[in-house]
C-alpha positions as CSV (number, residue, x, y, z in Angstrom):
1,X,21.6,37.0,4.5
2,X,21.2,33.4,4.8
3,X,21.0,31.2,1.5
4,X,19.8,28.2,2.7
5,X,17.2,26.4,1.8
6,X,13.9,26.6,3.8
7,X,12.2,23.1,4.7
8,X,9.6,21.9,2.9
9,X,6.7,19.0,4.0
10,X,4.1,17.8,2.7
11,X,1.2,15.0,2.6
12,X,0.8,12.7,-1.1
13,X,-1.7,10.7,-2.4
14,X,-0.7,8.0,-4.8
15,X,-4.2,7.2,-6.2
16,X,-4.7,4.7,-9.0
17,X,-6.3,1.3,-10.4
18,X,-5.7,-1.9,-8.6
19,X,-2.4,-3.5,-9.3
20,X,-0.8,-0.3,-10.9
21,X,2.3,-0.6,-9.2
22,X,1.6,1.9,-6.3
23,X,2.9,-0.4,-3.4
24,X,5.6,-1.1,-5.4
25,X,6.6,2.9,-6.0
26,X,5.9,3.3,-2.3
27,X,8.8,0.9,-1.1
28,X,11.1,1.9,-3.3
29,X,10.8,5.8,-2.9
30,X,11.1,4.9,1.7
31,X,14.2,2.7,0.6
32,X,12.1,0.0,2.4
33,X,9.2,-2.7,2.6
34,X,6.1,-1.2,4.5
35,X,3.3,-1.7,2.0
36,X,2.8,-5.3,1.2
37,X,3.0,-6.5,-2.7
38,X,1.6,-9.4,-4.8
39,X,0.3,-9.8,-8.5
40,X,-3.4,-9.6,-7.4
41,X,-5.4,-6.8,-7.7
42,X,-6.9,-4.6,-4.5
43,X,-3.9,-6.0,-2.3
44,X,-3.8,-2.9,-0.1
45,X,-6.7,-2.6,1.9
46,X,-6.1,0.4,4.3
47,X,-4.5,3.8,3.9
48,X,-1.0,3.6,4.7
49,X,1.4,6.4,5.6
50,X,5.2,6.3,4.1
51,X,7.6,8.6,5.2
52,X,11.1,10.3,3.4
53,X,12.9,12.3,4.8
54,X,15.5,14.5,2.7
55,X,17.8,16.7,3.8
56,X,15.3,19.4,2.6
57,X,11.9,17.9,2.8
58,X,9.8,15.6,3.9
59,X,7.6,12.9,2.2
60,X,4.7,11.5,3.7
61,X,3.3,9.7,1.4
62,X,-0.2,8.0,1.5
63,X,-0.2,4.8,-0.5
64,X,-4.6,3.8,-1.1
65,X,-6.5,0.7,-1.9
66,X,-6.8,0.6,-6.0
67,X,-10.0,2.2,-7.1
68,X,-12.6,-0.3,-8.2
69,X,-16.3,-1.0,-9.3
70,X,-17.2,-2.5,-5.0
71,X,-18.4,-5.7,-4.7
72,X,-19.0,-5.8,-1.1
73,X,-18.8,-3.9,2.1
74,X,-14.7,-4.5,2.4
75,X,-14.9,-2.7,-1.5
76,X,-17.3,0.2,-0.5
77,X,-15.0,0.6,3.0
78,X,-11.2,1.0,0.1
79,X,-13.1,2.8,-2.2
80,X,-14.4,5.5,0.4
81,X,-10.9,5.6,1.6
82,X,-8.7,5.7,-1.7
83,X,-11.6,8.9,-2.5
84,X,-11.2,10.7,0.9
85,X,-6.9,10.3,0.2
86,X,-7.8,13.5,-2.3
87,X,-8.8,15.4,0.0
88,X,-6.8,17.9,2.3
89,X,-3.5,16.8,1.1
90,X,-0.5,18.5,-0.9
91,X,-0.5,16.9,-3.8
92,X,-1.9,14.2,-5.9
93,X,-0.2,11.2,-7.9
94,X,-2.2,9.8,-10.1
95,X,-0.8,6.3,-11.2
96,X,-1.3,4.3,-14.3
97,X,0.9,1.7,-16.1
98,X,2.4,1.9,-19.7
99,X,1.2,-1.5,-20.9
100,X,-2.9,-1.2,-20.0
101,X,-4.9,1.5,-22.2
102,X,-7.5,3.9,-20.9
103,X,-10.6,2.5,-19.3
104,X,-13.5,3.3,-17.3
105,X,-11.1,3.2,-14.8
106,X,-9.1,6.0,-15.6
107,X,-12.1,7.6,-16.0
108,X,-13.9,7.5,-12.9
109,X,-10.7,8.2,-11.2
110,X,-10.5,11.5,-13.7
111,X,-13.9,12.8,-13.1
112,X,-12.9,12.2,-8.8
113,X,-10.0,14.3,-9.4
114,X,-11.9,17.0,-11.3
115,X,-13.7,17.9,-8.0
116,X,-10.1,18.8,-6.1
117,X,-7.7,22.0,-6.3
118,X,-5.4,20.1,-5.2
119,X,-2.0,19.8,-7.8
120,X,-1.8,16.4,-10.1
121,X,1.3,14.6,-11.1
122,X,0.2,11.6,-13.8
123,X,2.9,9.2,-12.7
124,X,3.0,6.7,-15.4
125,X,4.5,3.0,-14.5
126,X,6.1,0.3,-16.0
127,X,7.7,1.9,-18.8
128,X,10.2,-0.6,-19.3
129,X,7.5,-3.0,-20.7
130,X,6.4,-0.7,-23.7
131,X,8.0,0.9,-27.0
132,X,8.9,4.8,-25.9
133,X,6.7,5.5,-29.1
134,X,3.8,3.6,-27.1
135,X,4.7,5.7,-24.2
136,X,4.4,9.3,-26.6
137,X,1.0,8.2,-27.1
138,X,0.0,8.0,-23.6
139,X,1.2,11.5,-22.9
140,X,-0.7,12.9,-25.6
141,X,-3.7,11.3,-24.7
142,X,-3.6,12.2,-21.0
143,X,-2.6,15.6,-21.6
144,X,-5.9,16.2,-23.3
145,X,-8.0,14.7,-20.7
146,X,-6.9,16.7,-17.3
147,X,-4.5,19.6,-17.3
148,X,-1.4,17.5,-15.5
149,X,1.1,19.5,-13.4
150,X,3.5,16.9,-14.7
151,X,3.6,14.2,-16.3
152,X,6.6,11.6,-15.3
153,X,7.7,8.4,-17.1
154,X,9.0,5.7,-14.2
155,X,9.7,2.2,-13.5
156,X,9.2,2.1,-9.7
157,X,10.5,-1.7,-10.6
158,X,13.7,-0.7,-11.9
159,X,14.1,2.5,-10.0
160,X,14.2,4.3,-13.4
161,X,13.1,8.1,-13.4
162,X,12.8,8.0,-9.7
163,X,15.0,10.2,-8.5
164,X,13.4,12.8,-11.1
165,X,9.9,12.0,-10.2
166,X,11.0,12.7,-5.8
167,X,12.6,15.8,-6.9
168,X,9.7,17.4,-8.8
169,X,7.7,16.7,-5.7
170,X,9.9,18.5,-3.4
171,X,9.7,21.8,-5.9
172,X,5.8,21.2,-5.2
173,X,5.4,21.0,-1.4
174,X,4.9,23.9,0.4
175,X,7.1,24.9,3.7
176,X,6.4,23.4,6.2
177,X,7.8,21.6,9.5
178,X,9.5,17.7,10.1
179,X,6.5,15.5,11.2
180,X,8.0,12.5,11.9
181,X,11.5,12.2,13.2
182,X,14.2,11.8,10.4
183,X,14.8,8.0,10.8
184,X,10.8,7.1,11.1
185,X,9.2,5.6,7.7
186,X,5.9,4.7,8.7
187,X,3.5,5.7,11.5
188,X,1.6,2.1,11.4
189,X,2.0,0.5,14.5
190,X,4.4,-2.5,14.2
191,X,0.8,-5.0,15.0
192,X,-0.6,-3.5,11.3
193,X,2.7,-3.9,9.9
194,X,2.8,-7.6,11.4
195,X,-0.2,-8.8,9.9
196,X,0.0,-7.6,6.4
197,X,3.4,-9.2,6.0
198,X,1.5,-12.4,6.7
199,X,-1.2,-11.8,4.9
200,X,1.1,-11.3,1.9
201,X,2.5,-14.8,2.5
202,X,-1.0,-16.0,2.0
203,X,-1.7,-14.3,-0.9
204,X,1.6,-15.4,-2.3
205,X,1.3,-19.3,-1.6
206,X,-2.6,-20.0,-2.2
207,X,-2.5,-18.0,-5.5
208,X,-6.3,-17.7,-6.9
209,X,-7.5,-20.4,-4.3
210,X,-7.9,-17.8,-1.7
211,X,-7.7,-14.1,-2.6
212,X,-8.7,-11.5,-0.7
213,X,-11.1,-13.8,1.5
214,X,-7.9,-13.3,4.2
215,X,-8.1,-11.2,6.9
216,X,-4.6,-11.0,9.5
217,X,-5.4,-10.6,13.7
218,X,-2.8,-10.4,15.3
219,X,-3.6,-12.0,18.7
220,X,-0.9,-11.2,21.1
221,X,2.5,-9.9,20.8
222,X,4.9,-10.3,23.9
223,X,8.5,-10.1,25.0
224,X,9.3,-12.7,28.0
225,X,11.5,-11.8,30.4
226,X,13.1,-14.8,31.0
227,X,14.1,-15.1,26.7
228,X,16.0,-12.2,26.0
229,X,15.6,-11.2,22.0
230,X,12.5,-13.4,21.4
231,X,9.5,-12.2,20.4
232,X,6.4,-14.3,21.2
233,X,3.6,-13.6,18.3
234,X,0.2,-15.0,18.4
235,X,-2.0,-14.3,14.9
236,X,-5.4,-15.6,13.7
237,X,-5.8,-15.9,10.0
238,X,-9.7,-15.5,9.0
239,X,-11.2,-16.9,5.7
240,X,-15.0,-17.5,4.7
241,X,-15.3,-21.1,4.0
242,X,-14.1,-24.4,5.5
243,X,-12.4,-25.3,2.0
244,X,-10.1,-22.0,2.4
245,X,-9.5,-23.3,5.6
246,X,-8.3,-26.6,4.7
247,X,-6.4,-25.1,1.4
248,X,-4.5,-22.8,4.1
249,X,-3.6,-25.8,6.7
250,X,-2.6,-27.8,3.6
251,X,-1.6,-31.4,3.8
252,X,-0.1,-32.8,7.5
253,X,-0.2,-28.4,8.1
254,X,2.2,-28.1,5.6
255,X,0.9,-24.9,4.3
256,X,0.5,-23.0,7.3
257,X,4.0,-24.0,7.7
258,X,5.5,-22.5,5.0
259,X,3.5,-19.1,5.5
260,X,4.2,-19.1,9.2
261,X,8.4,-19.3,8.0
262,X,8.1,-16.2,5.3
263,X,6.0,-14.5,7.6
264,X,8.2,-15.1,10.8
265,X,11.9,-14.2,8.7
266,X,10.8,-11.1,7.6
267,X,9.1,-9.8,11.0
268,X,12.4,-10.5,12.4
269,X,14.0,-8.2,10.3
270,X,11.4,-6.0,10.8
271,X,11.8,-6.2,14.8
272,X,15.8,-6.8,14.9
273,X,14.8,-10.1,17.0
274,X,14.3,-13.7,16.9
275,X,10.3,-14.1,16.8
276,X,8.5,-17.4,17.6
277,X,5.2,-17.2,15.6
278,X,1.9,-19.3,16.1
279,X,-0.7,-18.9,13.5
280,X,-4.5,-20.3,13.9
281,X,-7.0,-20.2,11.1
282,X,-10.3,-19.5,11.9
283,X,-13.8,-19.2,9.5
284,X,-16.1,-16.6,9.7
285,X,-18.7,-16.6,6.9
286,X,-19.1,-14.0,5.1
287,X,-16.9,-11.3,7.1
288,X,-16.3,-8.7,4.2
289,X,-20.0,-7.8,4.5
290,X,-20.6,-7.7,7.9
291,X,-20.0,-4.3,9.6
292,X,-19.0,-6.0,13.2
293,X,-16.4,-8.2,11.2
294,X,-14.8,-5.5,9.7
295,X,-14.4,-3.3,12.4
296,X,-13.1,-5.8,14.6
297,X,-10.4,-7.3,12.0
298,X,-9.4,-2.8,11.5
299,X,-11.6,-1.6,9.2
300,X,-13.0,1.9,11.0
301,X,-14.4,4.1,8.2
302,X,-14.3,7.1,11.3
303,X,-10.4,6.6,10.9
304,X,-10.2,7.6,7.5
């Protein structure tokens, strides 16, 4: 009689408020950067697929846009898809941070997870910046709000309580078979991949001057013949207004400079190549509430 272990696999939804922390938790539990990070709220956009592989599971994790109040069509499109994450998945982890109290929020996001069978982890963030009495607190008043599988203390940060938190989801998935092969920790294309890491340079050089305006296409991406290891990448950056425009250039281009370097040292890392990266900026008024624009910059509601 055999004793080992059977396989297990599964599909999890980290579901939260903007600017929990869930990017964060998602690159540190692959052991890599495949969501993209900043300070602002709502910086992930589309539903995006992380994969770990254990020795005796596997993790595919589905990191969502941060539930929030919409305020255009962009907002209605992340909100429909950090909802439809709940559904038809294995389990659910329900983010929050240690240093924000309860809010209408919470609440909403609650009430959304009343509605699912599905098993709940509340995963709560950022303990290192509270008192653990603070943190007591938090339990307790959770605990009396939705009836928690577990309840797990982290700092995806700091990598505390991680381990703990990746093992307790293991005991939860079901048996099941490998998806994705063992080495594989995304299934985004590396073109989506490509243009979040430079839209994350934007959003980390213009600060509030121009948010989430940004939309990354990348143009063309080709490998010459003739220049062995180097990667030819053409990518348009879209923003509403002529001002975001100029802010983005920045004086004698100097801007787009420094956005096309961070942008162009971490895709070739990404690829394993040398890349040479053009990057245009274009305007298109009002594109986060007009259906063509979204599709065509990769926002299909029939993909999620």
């Amino acid at each position: 009689m055999s004793n080992e272990k059977p396989f297990k696999s599964g599909f999890i939804s980290i579901i939260g408020r903007p600017n929990v922390g869930k990017s964060t938790f998602l690159n540190s539990a692959i052991g890599q950067k495949i969501a993209i990070m900043s300070d602002k709220p709502q910086t992930t956009r589309n539903r995006i697929q992380g994969v770990l592989t254990r020795e005796n599971s596997q993790m595919v994790f589905i990191d969502t846009p941060g539930i929030h109040k919409p305020k255009h069509r962009l907002g209605d499109f992340m909100l429909k898809v950090a909802v439809n994450a709940l559904k038809e998945v294995d389990l659910i982890l329900f983010m929050i941070t240690a240093d924000e109290s309860f809010g209408k929020g919470e609440e909403f996001i609650i009430n959304q997870l009343k509605t699912v069978e599905t098993p709940v982890f509340l995963v709560i963030n950022k303990i290192d910046l509270v008192h653990p009495d603070e943190l007591l607190k938090i339990i307790v008043q959770y605990k009396d709000l939705y009836p928690f599988k577990e309840i797990v203390p982290i700092s995806a940060l700091n990598g505390n309580n991680m381990d703990r938190l990746l093992d307790l989801i293991e005991d939860y998935l079901p048996e099941g078979p490998q998806y994705y092969p063992a080495g594989q920790v995304t299934d985004h294309p590396e073109r989506f991949i490509i243009s979040e890491i430079i839209r994350e340079k934007v959003l980390h050089l213009t600060r509030e001057e121009v948010p989430h305006s940004v939309a990354v296409v990348i143009d063309q991406i080709e490998k010459r013949d003739d220049e062995k290891n180097l990667v030819h990448i053409m990518a348009t950056i879209i923003v509403e207004r002529d001002s975001q425009k100029g802010i983005l250039i920045g004086k004698q281009g100097r801007m787009l400079k420094e956005i096309g370097k961070r942008a162009r040292l971490e895709i070739e890392h990404l690829l394993g190549s040398k890349v040479f990266l053009e990057l245009w900026v274009k305007v298109q008024s009002d594109w986060r509430n007009r259906l063509t624009y979204l599709r065509e910059y990769g926002y299909r509601e029939d993909e999620y």
